[in-house]
C-alpha positions as CSV (number, residue, x, y, z in Angstrom):
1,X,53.4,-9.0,65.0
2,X,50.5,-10.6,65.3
3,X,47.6,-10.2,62.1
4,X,44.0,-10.1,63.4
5,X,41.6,-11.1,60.5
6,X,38.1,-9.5,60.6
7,X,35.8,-11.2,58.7
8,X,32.4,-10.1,57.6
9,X,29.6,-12.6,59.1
10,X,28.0,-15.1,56.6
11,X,24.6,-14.0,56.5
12,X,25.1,-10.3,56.1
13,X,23.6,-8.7,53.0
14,X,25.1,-6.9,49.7
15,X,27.0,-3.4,51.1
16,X,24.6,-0.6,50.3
17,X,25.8,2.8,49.7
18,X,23.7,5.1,52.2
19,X,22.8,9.0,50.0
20,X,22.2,11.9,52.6
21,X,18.9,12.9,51.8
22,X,18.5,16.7,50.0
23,X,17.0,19.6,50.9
24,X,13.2,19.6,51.0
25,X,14.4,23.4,48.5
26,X,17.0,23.1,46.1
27,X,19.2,26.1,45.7
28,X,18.0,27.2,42.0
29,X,21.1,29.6,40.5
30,X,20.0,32.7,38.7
31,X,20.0,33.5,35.6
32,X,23.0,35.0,34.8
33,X,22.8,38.0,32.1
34,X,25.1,38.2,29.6
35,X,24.1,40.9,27.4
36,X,22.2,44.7,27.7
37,X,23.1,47.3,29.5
38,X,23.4,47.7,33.1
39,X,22.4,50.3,35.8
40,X,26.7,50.9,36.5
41,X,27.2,51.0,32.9
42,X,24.3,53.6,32.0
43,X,25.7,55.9,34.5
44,X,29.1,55.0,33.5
45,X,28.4,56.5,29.8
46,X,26.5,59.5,31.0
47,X,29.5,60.4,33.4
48,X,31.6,60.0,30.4
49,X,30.2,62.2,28.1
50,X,29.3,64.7,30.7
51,X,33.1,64.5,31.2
52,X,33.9,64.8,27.8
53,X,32.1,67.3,26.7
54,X,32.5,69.5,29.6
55,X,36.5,69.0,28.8
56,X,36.7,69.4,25.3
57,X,34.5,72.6,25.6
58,X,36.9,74.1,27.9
59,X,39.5,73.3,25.7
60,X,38.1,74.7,22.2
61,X,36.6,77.8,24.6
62,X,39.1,78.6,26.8
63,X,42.4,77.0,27.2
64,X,43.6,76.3,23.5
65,X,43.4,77.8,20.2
66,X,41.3,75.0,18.5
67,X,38.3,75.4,16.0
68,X,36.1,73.5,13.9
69,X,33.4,71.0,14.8
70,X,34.8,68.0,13.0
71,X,38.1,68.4,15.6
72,X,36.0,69.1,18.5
73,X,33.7,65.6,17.8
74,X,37.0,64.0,17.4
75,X,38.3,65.4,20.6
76,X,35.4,64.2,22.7
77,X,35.1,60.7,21.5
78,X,38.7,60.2,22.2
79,X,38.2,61.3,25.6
80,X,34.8,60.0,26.5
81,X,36.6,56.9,25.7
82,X,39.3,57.8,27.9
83,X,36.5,58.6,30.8
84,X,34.4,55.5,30.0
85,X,37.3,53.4,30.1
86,X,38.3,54.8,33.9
87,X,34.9,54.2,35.5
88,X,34.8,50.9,34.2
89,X,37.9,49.8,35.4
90,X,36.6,50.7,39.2
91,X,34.3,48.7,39.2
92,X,35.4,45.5,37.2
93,X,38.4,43.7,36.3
94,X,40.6,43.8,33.5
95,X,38.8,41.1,30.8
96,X,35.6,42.7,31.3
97,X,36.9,46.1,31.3
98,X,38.2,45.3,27.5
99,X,35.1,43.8,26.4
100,X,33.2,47.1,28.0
101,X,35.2,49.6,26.4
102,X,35.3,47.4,22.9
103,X,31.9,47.0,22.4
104,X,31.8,50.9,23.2
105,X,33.7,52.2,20.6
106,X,32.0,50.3,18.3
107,X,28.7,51.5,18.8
108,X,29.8,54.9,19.7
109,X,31.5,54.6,16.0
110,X,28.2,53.2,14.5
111,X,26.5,56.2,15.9
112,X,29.1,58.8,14.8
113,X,28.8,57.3,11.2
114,X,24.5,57.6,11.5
115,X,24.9,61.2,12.7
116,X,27.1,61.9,9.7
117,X,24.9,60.2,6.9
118,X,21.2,62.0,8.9
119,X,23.6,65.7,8.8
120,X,24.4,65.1,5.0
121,X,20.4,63.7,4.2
122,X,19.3,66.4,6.3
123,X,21.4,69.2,4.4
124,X,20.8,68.0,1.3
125,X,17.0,68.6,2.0
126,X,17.1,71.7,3.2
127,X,19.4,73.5,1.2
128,X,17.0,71.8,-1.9
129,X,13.7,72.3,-0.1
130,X,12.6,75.6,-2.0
131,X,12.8,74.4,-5.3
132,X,11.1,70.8,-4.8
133,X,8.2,72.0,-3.4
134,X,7.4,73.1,-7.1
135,X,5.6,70.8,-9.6
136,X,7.0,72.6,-12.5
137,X,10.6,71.3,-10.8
138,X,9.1,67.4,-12.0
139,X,7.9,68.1,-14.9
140,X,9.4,70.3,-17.0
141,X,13.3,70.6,-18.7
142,X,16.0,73.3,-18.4
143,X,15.7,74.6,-22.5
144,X,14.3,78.1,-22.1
145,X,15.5,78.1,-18.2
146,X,18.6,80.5,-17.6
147,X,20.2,80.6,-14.0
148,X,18.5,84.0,-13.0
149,X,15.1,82.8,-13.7
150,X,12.7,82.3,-10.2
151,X,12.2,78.6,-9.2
152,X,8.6,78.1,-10.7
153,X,10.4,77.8,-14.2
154,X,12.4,74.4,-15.9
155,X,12.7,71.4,-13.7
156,X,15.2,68.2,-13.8
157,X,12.7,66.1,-16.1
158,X,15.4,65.4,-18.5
159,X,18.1,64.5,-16.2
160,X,15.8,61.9,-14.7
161,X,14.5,60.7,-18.1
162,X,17.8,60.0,-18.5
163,X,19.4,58.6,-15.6
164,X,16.2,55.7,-15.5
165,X,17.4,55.0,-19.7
166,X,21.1,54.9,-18.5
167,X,20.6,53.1,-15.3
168,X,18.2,50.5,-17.3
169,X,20.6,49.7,-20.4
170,X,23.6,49.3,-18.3
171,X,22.1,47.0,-16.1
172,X,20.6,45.1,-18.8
173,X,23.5,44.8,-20.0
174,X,25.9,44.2,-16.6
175,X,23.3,41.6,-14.8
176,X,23.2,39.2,-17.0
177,X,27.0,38.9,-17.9
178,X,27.7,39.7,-14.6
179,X,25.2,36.6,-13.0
180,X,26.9,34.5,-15.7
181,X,30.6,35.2,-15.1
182,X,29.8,34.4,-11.2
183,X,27.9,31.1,-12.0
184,X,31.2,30.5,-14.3
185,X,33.9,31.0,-11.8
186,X,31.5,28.7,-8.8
187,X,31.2,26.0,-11.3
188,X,34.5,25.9,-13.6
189,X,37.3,25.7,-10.7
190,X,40.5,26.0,-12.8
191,X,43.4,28.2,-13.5
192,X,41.5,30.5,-15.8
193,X,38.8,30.9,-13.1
194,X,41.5,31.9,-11.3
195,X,43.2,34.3,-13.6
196,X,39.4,35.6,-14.2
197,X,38.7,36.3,-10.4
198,X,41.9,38.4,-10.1
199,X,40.9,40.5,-13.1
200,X,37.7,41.2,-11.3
201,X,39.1,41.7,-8.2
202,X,41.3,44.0,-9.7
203,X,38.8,45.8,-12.1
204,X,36.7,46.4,-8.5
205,X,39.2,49.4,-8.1
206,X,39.0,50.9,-11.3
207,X,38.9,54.4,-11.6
208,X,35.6,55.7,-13.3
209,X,37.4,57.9,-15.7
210,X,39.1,54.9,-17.3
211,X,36.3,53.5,-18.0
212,X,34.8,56.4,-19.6
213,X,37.7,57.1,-21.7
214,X,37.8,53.4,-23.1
215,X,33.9,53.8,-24.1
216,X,34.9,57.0,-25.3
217,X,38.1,55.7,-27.4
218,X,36.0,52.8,-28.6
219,X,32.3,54.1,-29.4
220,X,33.2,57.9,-30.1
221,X,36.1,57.9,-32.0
222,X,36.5,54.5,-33.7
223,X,33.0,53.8,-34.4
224,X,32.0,57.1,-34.8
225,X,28.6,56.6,-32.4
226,X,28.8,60.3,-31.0
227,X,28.3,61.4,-27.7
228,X,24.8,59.6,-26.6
229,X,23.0,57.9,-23.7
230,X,24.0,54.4,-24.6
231,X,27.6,55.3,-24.8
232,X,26.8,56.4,-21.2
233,X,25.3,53.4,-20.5
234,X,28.2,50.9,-21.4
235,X,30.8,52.8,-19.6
236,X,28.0,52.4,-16.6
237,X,28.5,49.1,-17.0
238,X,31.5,48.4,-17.7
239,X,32.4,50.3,-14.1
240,X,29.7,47.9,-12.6
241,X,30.3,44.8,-13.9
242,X,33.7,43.5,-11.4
243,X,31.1,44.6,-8.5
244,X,28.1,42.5,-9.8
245,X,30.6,39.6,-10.6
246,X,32.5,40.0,-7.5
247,X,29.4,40.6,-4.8
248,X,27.1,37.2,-6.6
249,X,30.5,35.3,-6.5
250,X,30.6,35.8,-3.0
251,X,27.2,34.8,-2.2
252,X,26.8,31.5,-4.3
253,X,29.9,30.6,-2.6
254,X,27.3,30.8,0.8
255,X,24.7,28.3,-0.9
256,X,25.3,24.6,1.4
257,X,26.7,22.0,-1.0
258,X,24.7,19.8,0.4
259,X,21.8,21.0,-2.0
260,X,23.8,20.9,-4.9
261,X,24.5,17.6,-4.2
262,X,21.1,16.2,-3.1
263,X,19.5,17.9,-6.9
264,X,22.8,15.8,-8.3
265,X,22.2,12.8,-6.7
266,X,18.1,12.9,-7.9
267,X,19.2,12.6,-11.4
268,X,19.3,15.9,-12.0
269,X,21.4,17.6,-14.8
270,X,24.2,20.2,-14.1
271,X,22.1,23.0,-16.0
272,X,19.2,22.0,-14.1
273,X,20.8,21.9,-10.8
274,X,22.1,25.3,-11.4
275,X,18.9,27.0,-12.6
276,X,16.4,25.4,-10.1
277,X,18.2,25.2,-6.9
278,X,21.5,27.2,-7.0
279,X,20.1,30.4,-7.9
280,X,16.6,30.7,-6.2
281,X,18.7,29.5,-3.0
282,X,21.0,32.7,-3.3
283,X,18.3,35.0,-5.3
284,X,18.4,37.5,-1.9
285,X,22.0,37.9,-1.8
286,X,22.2,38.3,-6.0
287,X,19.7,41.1,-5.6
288,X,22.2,42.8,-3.3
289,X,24.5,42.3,-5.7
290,X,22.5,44.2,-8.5
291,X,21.4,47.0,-5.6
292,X,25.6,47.5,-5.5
293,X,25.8,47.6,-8.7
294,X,22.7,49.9,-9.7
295,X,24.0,52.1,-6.3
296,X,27.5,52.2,-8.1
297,X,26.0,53.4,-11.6
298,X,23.5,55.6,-10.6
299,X,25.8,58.5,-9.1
300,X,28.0,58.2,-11.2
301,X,29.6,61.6,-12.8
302,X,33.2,61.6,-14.8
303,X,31.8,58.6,-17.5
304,X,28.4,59.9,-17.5
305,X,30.3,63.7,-18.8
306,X,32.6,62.0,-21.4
307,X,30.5,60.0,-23.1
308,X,26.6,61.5,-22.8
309,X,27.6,65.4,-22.5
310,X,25.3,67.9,-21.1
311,X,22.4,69.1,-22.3
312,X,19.0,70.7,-21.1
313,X,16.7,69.4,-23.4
314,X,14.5,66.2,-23.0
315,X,16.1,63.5,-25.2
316,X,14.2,60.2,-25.5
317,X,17.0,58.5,-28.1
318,X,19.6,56.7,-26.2
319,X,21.4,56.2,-29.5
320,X,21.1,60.0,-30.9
321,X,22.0,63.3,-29.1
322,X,23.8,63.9,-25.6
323,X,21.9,63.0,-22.5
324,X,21.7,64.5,-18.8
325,X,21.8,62.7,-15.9
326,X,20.9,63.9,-12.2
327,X,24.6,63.3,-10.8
328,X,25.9,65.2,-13.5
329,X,23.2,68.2,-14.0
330,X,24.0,68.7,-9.4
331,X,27.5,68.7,-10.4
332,X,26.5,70.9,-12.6
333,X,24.0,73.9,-10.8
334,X,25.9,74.1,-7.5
335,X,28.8,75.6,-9.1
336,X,26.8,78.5,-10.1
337,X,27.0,81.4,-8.1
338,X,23.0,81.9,-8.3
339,X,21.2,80.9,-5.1
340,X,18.3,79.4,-7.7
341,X,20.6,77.5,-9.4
342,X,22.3,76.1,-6.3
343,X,18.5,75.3,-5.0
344,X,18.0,73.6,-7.7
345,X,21.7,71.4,-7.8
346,X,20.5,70.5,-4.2
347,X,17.1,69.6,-5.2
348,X,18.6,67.3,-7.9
349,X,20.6,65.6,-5.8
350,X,17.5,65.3,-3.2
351,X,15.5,63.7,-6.2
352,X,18.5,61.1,-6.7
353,X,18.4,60.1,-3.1
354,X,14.7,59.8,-3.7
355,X,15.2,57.5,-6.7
356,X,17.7,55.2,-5.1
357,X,15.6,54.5,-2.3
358,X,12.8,53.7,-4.6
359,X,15.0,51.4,-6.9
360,X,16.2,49.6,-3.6
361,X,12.3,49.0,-2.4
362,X,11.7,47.8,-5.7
363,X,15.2,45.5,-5.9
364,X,14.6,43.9,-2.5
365,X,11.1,43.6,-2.9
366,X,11.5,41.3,-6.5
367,X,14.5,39.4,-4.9
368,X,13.9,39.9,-1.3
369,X,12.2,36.3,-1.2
370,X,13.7,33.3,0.4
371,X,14.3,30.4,-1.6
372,X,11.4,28.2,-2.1
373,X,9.0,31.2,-1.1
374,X,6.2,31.9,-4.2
375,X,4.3,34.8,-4.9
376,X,0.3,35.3,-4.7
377,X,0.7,34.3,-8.8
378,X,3.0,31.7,-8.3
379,X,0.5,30.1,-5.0
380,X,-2.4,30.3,-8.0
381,X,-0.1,28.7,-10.8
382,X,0.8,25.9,-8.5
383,X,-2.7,25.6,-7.6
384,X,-4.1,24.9,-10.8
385,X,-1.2,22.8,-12.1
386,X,-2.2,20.6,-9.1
387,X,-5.7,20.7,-10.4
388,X,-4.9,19.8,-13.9
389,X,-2.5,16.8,-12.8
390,X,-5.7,15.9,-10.7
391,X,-8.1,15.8,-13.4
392,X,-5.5,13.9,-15.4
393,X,-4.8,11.3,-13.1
394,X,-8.5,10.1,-12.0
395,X,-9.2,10.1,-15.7
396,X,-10.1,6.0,-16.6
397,X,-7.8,4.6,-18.7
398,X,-9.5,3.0,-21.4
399,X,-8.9,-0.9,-21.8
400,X,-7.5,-1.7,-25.1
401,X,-10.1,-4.4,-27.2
402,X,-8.8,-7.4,-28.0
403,X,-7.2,-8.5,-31.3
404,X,-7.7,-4.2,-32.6
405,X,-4.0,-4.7,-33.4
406,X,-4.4,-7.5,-35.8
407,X,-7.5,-6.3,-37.5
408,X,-6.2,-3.4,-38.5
409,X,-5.0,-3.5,-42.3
């Protein structure tokens, strides 16, 4: 066979590579949406709780013999989810169909849970409603009160007296050993920190009557204290304590080490390191902790009843005398068959709701700061140690004379 050889001629330029020119408009591609609701799946939930409720009511109404409204909510969620699931599935396929019907039931959850915690806020309130719209219900104690008496007489003064003296010695006394056992166990790795965390861990499910009964065993009848309101306060906290150390545990655990090891690396001193950037850094999430804690302590009942008693009588002495407390004068006045008395257990335990709230405000509003973020005071502090380390600085330094040294005797 013969080869033919082409060859390229001698003065032809470099090859050049030729582009097809675009289009004068570029086809943009839309955004594409990847959260929300859409118009199919608004109609798809409305279709399914039409369908559900329309089912279950023909079931509870007239085909079976069910009662109660706690079965018939459980009824209709399952089968709104059984609806909801269905439409879905004719219109998309089968990964998006399980990410539909996921992210359903857990809002649909979320919202079941709200309902529940408004009805039992709600209740609460009205069934207490007649006896806290009286002033003498704030300000006055149950000693010459008896359970027939109208609603303009005695109050819960003394139970809330007490709860605030409770509350405040057993978190003075939890916080600190609580912010100090967490510090421990994030700075001392070890086998004892380990052995520590599981006891915490494990203390986390202690039963509140335990904890009552030790206080009892130990300040009652060894030492002889007598039933009081500190006694009530150290079995508060020794039921609070595992949560405190437990929850800040948790949360310095969050703070980057790469702070820890920049203060480190500046010259700065373990202590220092810990105090000045470790715990401002996490002081948000440790005043969660101590909202836990004081939530925990602040309803609590059994401890509250073995160590502190029952009384109706204002008693200022945490060290002398039984003390009230509002979870435990509710407990208390709604087993009375009176209708003032159970006004007045529901109105106690609308005033405790009351004062949680408030001691969260005041929690988050203390520690609700991010690190590095000063008050109004601390702004004017700062300001006028600036000042001062102004006025120091442009002060002239006064040249030393001469021979001074060697004149002196």
């Amino acid at each position: 066979m013969q080869q033919v050889e082409t060859a390229a001629p001698r003065d032809a330029g470099p090859a050049t590579t030729t582009v097809p020119a675009r289009p004068a408009q570029a086809n943009r591609q839309g955004r594409r949406r990847t959260s929300g609701l859409r118009r199919t799946d608004t109609w798809a939930i409305i279709g399914a709780f039409a369908a559900g409720g329309a089912t279950t009511g023909v079931l509870w109404t007239q085909l079976g013999p069910f009662t109660g409204i706690v079965g018939w909510v459980v009824a209709t969620w399952i089968v709104v989810v059984l609806c909801y699931a269905g439409l879905v599935s004719l219109d998309e396929n089968r990964a998006v169909m399980r990410d539909r019907i996921s992210s359903f039931v857990v809002h649909s959850l979320a919202l079941v849970l709200l309902a529940a915690l408004v009805f039992v806020i709600l209740y609460t309130f009205s069934r207490g409603w007649r006896a806290m719209v009286h002033l003498n219900f704030y300000t006055e104690d149950l000693r010459t009160t008896l359970a027939t008496d109208p609603l303009t007489k005695g109050g819960i003064l003394h139970a809330i007296v007490g709860t605030l003296i409770e509350l405040g010695i057993a978190l003075g006394i939890a916080v600190p050993l609580g912010l100090i056992a967490a510090v421990y166990l994030y700075e001392v790795p070890g086998r004892f920190t380990r052995f520590i965390r599981t006891v915490v861990e494990a203390m986390t499910a202690l039963p509140d009557i335990i904890a009552g009964l030790f206080i009892y065993a130990t300040l009652i009848l060894i030492f002889h204290l007598g039933p009081s309101g500190f006694a009530a306060a150290c079995a508060l906290a020794v039921t609070i304590l595992p949560i405190i150390i437990r929850a800040a545990d948790v949360v310095l655990r969050l703070v980057p080490g790469s702070l820890k090891e920049a203060s480190l690396a500046l010259g700065a001193s373990r202590w220092r390191t810990t105090w000045h950037v470790l715990l401002p850094t996490a002081r948000s999430g440790l005043a969660t902790a101590v909202i836990l804690g004081a939530a925990r302590a602040i309803g609590e009942t059994a401890p509250v009843l073995l160590t502190a008693g029952s009384t109706g009588y204002l008693n200022l002495d945490p060290f002398h005398g039984a003390m009230m407390s509002l979870p435990l004068l509710a407990y208390t006045q709604v087993q009375s068959p009176e209708p003032n008395e159970i006004a007045r257990g529901f109105g106690t335990a609308s005033a405790l709701l009351i004062l949680v709230l408030i001691l969260f405000i005041i929690t988050r509003i203390i520690g609700g700061r991010g690190p590095g973020e000063l008050t109004a005071g601390g702004y004017r502090r700062r300001a006028a140690a600036s000042a001062r380390d102004v006025r120091r600085m442009s002060r002239p330094t006064p040249s030393p004379v001469f021979g001074q040294e060697e004149a002196a005797p």
